[in-house]
Structures are given as structure tokens and as C-alpha cells.
C-alpha positions as CSV (number, residue, x, y, z in Angstrom):
1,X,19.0,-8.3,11.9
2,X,15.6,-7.3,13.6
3,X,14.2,-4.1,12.1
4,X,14.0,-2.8,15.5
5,X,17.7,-2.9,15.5
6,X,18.2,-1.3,12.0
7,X,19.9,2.0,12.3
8,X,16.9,5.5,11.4
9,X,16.9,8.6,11.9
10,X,14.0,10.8,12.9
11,X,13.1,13.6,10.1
12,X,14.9,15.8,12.8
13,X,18.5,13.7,12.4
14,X,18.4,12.3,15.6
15,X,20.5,8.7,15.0
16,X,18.1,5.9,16.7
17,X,16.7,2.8,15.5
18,X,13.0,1.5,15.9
19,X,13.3,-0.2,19.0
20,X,10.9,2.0,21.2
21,X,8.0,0.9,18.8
22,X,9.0,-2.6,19.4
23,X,5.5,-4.5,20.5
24,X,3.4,-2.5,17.9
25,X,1.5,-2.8,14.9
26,X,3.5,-1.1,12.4
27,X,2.2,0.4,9.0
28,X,5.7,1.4,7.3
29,X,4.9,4.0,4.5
30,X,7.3,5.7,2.1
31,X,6.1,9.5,2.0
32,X,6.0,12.4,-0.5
33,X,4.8,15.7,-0.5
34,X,4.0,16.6,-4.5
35,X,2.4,13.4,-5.5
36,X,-1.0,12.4,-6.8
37,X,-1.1,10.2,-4.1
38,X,-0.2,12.6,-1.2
39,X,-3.8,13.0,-0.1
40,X,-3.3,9.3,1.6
41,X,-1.5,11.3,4.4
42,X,-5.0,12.3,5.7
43,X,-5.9,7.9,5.5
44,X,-2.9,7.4,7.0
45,X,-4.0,9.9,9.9
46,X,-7.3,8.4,10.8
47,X,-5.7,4.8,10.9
48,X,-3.1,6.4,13.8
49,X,-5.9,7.8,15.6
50,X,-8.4,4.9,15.2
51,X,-6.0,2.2,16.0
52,X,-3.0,4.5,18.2
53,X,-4.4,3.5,21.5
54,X,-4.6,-0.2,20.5
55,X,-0.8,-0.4,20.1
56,X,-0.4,0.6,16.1
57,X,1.6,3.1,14.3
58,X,2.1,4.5,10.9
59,X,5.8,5.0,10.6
60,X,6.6,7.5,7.5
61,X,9.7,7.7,5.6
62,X,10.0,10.5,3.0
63,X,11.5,9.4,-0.3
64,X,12.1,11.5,-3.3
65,X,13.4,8.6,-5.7
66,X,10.0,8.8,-7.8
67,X,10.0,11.7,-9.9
68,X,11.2,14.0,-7.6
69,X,8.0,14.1,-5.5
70,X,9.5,14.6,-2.6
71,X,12.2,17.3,-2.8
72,X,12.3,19.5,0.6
73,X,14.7,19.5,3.5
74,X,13.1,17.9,6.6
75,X,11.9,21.2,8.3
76,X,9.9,21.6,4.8
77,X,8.3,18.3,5.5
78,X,7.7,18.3,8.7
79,X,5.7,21.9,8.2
80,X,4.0,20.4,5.4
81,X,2.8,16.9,6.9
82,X,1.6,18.8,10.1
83,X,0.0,22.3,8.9
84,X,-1.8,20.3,5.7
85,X,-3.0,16.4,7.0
86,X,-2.2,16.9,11.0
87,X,0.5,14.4,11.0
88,X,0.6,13.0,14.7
89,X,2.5,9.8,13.4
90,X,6.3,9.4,13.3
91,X,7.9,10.8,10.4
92,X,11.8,9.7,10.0
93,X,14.6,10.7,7.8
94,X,14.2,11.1,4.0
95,X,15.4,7.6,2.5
96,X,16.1,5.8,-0.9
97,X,13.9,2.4,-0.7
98,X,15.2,1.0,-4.3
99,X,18.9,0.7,-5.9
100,X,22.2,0.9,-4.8
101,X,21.4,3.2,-2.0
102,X,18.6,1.4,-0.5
103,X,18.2,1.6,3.1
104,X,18.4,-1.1,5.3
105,X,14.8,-1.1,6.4
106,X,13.7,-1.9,3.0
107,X,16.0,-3.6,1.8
108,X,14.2,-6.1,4.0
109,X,10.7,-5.1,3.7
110,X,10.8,-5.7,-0.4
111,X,11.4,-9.3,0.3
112,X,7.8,-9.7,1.2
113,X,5.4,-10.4,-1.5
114,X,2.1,-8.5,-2.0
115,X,-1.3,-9.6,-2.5
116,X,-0.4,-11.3,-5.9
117,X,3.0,-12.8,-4.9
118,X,5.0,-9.6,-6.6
119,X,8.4,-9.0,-4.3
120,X,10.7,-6.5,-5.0
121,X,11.4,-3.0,-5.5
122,X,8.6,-0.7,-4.2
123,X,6.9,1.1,-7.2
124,X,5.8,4.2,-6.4
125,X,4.9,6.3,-3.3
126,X,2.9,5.3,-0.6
127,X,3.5,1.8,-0.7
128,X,2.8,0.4,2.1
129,X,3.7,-2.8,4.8
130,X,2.1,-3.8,7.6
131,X,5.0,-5.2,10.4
132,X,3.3,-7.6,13.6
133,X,4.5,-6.8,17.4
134,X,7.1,-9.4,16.6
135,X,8.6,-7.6,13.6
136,X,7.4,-10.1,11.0
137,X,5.9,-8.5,7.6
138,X,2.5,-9.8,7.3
139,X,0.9,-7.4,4.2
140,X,2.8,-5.5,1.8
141,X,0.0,-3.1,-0.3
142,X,0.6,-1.4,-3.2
143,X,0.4,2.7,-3.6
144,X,-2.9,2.3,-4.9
145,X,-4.5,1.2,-2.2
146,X,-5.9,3.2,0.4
147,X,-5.3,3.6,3.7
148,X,-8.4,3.0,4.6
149,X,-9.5,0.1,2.4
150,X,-11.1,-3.1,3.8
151,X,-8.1,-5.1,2.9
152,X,-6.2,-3.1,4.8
153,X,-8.5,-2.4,7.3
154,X,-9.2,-5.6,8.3
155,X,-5.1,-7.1,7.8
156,X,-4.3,-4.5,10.6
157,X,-7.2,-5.1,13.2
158,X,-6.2,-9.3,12.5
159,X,-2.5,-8.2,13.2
160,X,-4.2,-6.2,16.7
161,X,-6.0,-8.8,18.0
């Protein structure tokens, strides 16, 4: 199955799939609110509006499998991702991305390696993989890295051109 075709639901509960982003650069992010990391929402901002008009999206999807960091309803998120980073970048429903309950979406996106040939289960917030026009992983980036570092950077202008 495409992951266009793989059943979401916007943070709103609106049933859907990913199909009208179909032709994009993707940036698929799992989300929280209360982490360390959270401050990458503001990164993750300036990518959608630097690279928004080229045909790229950050796609977020709150998860609260890592230390509870993500515990609020949708309403609470949504407030929170708009009224502290600005979010303009579509945020869909709250998801597990590791065990038995793993959503579809990721359970293909952990099949992709990162930089070092690691696949598997996502380890912490904020991790984050970079989907062609086509649908195809081409980067999976650990939640250490930044939004806006070079690596990245660059991996999603390549996937633009």
C-alpha cells in the first residue's frame, strides 16, 4: 500500500488519508508538546515556510508513547502548536509509531534505515523522514537532529529539485 492510501486522521478526527499531499516533499515528524526537543516545532516551521511554495510539507503526528510527552486531547495541541511556534503545517491525529499498536504509516516508515543503516522502531520524539513526490522514503533523521541542519537541509532541496 501507497502511504497516500494509508488511512489518517486530521488532529480534528476527520477520517482521510494523505492523498491530497500526493506530489510533495514530505517531512513526516512524530510531535510532542512537553519534550526537550519541542523547541524543533519552531525548525520545523521555517522549513514549511522556506520550502511550502516549492511543493514541501511538514506533516506532524502527535505521539505520547515516550514518557508521556505528549498527553493532551487534540484541541490542547492544536492551541499549543499554533499560540507557541505558529504552526501553519498539517498536524494529524495523535498516534503510536512503535509496538503492537503501531500505525500503519510507520509501520512502513521504520523500514527505512537512517544515516548509519539503523532501521526500526523510532526512538524518541521528533524523529524525522523525508518522503519524495513519489512516496518513496529517501532520509530517515534521528530526534537529534535539527530541522534545520545541513544534512537535512540539503536531503530536502535534492528531493525538490
Amino acid at each position: 500500500m501507497e502511504i497516500y492510501d494509508i488511512p489518517v486522521s486530521t488532529l480534528a478526527g476527520e477520517p482521510g488519508n494523505l492523498s491530497d499531499l500526493r506530489g510533495k516533499v514530505l517531512l513526516v515528524v512524530n510531535v510532542a508538546s512537553r519534550c526537550g526537543l519541542t523547541p524543533q516545532y519552531a525548525g520545523l516551521e521555517r522549513l514549511q515556510e522556506k520550502y511550502g511554495e516549492d511543493g514541501f510539507s511538514v506533516i506532524g503526528f502527535p505521539c505520547n508513547q515516550f514518557a508521556g510527552q505528549e498527553p493532551g486531547t487534540s484541541e490542547e495541541i492544536a492551541t499549543f502548536c499554533s499560540t507557541t511556534y505558529g504552526v501553519s503545517f498539517p498536524l494529524y491525529e495523535k498516534v503510536e509509531v512503535n509496538g503492537s499498536g503501531q500505525h500503519p504509516l510507520y509501520q512502513q516508515l521504520v523500514q527505512h534505515a537512517d544515516a548509519a543503516g539503523a532501521a526500526g522502531d523510532v526512538q524518541w520524539n521528533f524523529e524525522k523522514f523525508l518522503v519524495s513526490r513519489e512516496g518513496e522514503v529517501l532520509g530517515r533523521f534521528r530526534p537529534k537532529v535539527e530541522p534545520e541542519d545541513p544534512t537535512l537541509t540539503e536531503a530536502i532541496e535534492a528531493a525538490l529539485r
